[in-house]
N, C-alpha and C positions, 0 to 999 in steps of 0.2 A: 109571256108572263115571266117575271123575274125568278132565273133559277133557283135564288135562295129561297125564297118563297114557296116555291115548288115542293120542295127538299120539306121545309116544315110542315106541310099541307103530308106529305109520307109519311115523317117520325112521327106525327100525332095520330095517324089512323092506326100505324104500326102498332105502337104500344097502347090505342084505346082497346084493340082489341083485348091485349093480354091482359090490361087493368080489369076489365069487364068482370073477369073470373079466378083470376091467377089469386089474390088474395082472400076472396068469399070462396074458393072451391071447399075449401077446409070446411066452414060454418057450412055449406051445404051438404055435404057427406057426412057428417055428424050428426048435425040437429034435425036436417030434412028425412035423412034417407037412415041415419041410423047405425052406420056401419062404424066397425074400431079404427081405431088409428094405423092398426098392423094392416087394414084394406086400406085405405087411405094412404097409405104413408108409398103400399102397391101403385094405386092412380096416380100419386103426385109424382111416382118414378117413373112413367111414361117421359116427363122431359130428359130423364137421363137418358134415358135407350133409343129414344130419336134423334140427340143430339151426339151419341156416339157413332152415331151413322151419316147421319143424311145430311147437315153441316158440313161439309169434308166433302160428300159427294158429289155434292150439289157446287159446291165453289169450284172443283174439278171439272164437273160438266159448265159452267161458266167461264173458265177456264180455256178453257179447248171447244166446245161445240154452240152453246145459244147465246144469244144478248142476254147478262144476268137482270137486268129491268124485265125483258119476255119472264123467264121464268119464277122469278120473283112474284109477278103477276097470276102466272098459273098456281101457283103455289096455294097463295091466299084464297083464289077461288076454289081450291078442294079443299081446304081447309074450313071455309065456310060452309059448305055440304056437312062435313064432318059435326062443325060444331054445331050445326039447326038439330041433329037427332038425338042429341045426348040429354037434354029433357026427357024425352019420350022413352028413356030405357033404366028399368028397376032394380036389376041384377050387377051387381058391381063386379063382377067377371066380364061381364057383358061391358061394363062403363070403360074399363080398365081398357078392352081392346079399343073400340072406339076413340076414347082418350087419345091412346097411343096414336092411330090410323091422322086424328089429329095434330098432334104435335109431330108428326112424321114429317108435316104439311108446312106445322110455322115453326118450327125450329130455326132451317133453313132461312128463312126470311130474316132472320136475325143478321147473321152475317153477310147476305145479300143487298140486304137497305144500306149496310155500310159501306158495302162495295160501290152501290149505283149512288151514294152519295159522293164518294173520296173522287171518283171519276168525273162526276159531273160538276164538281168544284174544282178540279186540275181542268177541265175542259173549259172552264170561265177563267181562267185562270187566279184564281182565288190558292188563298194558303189553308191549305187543311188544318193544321194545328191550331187555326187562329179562329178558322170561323165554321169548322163543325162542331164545336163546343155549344155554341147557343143555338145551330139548329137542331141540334139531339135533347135541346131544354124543352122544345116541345114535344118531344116523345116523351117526356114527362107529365108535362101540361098534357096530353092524352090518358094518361093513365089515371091522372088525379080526378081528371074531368069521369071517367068510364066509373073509376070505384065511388064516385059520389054519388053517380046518376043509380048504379047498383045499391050504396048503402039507402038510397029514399025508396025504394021499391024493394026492398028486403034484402040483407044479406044469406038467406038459405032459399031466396026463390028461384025456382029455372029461369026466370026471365033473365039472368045473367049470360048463357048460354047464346038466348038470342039476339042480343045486342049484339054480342061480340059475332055473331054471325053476319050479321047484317053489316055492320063495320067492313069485315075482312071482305066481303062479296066486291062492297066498294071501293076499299083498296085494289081488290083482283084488278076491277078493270080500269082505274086510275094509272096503275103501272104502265099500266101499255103506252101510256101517253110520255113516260119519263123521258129524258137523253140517252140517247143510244150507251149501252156499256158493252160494246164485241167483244169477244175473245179476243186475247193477245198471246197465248202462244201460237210459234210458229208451227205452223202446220208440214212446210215446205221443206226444214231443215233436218238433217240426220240426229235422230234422238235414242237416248239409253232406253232399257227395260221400265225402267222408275218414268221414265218423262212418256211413253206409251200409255201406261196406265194410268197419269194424270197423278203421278204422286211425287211432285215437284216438292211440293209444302212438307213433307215428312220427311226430305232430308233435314229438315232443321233441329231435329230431334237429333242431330251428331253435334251441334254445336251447343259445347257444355251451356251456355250461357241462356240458350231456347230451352234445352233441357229442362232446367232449374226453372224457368222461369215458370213454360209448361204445366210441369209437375205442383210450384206454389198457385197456379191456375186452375189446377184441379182441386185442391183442399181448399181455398177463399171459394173457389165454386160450390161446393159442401156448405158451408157456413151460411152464402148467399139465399138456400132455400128453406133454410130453417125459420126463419122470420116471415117469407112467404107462404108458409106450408101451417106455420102456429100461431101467427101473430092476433090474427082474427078470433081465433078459438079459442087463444087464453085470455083474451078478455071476457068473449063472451064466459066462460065461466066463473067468473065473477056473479053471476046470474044466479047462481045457487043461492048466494051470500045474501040475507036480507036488509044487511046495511048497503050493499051495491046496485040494489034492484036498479033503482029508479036515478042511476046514473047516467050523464049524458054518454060517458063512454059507453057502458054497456048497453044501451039502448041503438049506440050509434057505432059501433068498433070499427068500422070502413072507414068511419071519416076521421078517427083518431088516425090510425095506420097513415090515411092519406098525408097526413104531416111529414114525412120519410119521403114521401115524393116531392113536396111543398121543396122542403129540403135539398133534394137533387136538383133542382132547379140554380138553385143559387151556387153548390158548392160545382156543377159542370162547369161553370162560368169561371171557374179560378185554374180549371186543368191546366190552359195553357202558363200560366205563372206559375205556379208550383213543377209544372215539368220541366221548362227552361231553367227554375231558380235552383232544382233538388234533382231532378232525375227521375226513372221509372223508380230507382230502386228505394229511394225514401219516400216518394209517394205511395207506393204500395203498401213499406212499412205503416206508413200513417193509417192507413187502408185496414192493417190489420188491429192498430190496434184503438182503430173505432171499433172495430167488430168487439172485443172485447167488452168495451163500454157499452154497447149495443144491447148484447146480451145480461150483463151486471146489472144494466139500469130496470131490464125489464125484472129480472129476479126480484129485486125488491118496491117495485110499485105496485101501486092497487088503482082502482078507477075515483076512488075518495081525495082522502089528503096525499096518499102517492102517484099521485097524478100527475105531477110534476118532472117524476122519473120517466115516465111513460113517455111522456110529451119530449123530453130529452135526448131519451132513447132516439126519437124517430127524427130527431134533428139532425143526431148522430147517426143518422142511417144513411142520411145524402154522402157524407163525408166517405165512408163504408163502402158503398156500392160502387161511385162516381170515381175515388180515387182508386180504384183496380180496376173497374169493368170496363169505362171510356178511355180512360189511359193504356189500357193493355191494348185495345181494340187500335188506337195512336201508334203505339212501340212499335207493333205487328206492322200496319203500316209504312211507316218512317224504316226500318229495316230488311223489307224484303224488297226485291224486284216486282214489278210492275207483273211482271208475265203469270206471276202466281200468289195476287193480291188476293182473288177469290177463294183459292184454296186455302191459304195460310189463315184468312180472318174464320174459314171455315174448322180449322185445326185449334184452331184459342176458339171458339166456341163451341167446338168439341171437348177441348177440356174443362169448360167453366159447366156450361149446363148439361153434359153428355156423361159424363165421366165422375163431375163434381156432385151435379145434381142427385146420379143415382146413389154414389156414395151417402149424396145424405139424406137422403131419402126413405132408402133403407132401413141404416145405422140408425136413427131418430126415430121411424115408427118402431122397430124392436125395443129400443133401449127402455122410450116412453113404455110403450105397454109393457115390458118385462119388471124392469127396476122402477120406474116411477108412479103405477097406476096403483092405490090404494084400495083396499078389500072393498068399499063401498065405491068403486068404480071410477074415484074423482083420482083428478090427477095431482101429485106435487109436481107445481110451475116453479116454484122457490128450485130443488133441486134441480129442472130440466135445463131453465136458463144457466144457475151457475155451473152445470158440467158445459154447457154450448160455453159458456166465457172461456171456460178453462182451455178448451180444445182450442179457440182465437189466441190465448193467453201463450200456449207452446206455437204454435206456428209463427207467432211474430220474434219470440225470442229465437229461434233457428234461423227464420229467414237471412235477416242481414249479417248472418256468421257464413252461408254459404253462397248467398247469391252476391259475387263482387263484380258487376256491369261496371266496367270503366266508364269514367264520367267526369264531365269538366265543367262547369256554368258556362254556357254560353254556346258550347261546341254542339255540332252537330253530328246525327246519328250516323254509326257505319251500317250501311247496308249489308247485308247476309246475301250473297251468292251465291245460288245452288245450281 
């Protein structure tokens, strides 16, 4: 079977899983089960706290001891256990641990598919730059497919749970069949205290340039789950409103959202021309300040006549995500060494959903419930967006004052030797 082929047949299962739930978990903890945004905002931070660990670990242990396709593999399958029980539990301390024992599982798998991708396309020898762009557009095409099959069978039903269960069980043992990805460091040669414990990828944190970039890794990671974490939610309350009842968006808010993936589709496909033509470091900017627009458009639309914003928004979402989250995932690649691919892609998604995630996950359930929830219990969305713009609005004007990655058209990347 044609590797590329293969490859798409993994990013669509990958991200059908996370589509399945990742954007109705919201509408389900609210409207089904009931609980605050300050619980809520607790369970949505489960991706942070497993992505500051096990991401990094796990590329380490890929790294130095298993084939990363084997445990990529393993992964999904306990991660599918995880997710079958989470229906069946009431107590949102109880969801919370679970949750976590969860994303403990697929976190990891994030940086893992990239890995058993990047290798299995240097082993055909194919160009990474050029042609893992369109097969990460069907990890798209999976999510869009998962949140639609979700929005017709209810955005607050458990059955979201078990789809994505069923999914992951089948990726489990789909892995096993991939192209070998061994380990590549050497086993045989004399190595430091750092290269023992598999923390090859954390020297990069010395060079100013990973630093910076790292660190704007971790804020656009913030940013990334506020839309994931509200996007569903604030439409649905529109539902209050009786001019909004009988709207197709608020009847349907998964399949509006799903335009933001529609989206990512198209704008993946430009990565490679826009990196060659500008760089990581104006693509990112651009990155930031869709975020801005992202959030602006959402402040002022309604599911009526600002519907339009809405629908904008989530156009602007492809641009947002795709030109930070796939191109970093690129940069990471194109400048480190081969020996500590695993770990490094585990370190940038450490910082994006481990670190970024909890930040804002947090920050955003306090803020909402503290400053933004109104005595009769409703929230101002007008206010919550425009401080989210605000916060994209300063990090884009910073970025490109400290972050100066040399850069040529045309030239290609120096590698990072650690």
């Amino acid at each position: 079977m044609n590797i590329k082929f293969r490859l798409v047949l993994m990013n669509f299962m990958q991200f059908f899983i996370w589509g399945s739930w990742l954007i109705t978990i919201g509408a389900y903890c609210h409207d089904n089960k009931h609980w605050t945004f300050e619980q809520f905002g607790a369970i949505f931070s489960t991706m942070g706290f497993s992505a500051i660990l096990m991401p990094a670990l796990t590329g380490i242990i890929a790294d130095k001891y298993i084939n990363a396709e084997k445990l990529y593999g393993i992964m999904h399958i306990l991660g599918a256990c995880a997710l079958f029980t989470l229906p069946m539990i009431t107590s949102p301390s109880i969801f919370f641990w679970v949750m976590l024992l969860n994303m403990f599982f697929y976190m990891p798998t994030l940086s893992l598919s990239i890995t058993v991708a990047y290798s299995a396309l240097k082993l055909n020898n194919s160009e990474v730059v050029k042609d893992f762009p369109p097969i990460r557009t069907w990890g798209t095409v999976g999510f869009i497919a998962a949140s639609l099959l979700v929005s017709l069978t209810s955005e607050t039903s458990p059955n979201q749970f078990y789809i994505a269960s069923s999914v992951a069980l089948a990726l489990g043992i789909y892995s096993f069949t991939l192209p070998p990805c061994p380990p590549l460091l050497n086993k045989t040669s004399k190595k430091s205290v750092v290269s023992l414990l598999g923390l090859n990828a954390f020297v990069l944190f010395k060079t100013k340039k990973f630093a910076i970039f790292f660190a704007f890794s971790m804020l656009l990671g913030a940013a990334l789950q506020l839309t994931n974490a509200y996007g569903v939610t604030y439409i649905l309350n529109f539902k209050n409103i009786s001019a909004y009842q009988q709207t197709f968006a608020v009847k349907h808010p998964a399949a509006i959202i799903a335009i933001s993936q529609i989206s990512e589709t198209l704008f993946i496909l430009a990565i490679p021309f826009f990196l060659r033509k500008f760089g990581i470091k104006y693509v990112m900017l651009i990155s930031m300040i869709a975020w801005v627009l992202r959030f602006g458009l959402f402040a002022y639309g309604d599911p009526a006549g600002g519907l339009w914003m809405i629908i904008l928004s989530c156009i602007v979402y492809g641009m947002a995500f795709d030109f930070f989250n796939i191109s970093g995932s690129l940069f990471v690649e194109t400048q480190v060494q081969p020996e500590i691919r695993a770990s490094a892609q585990g370190l940038f998604m450490m910082m994006v959903n481990g670190f970024g995630a909890l930040f804002g996950s947090f920050a955003s359930g306090v803020l909402i419930d503290r400053y933004f929830t109104l005595p009769d219990h409703s929230n101002n969305w007008h206010g919550i967006w425009l401080t989210f713009a605000a916060y994209a609005l300063v990090i884009a004007v910073i970025f490109p004052i400290i972050f100066r990655n040399k850069y040529s058209q045309g030239s290609k990347l120096d590698v990072v030797h650690v």
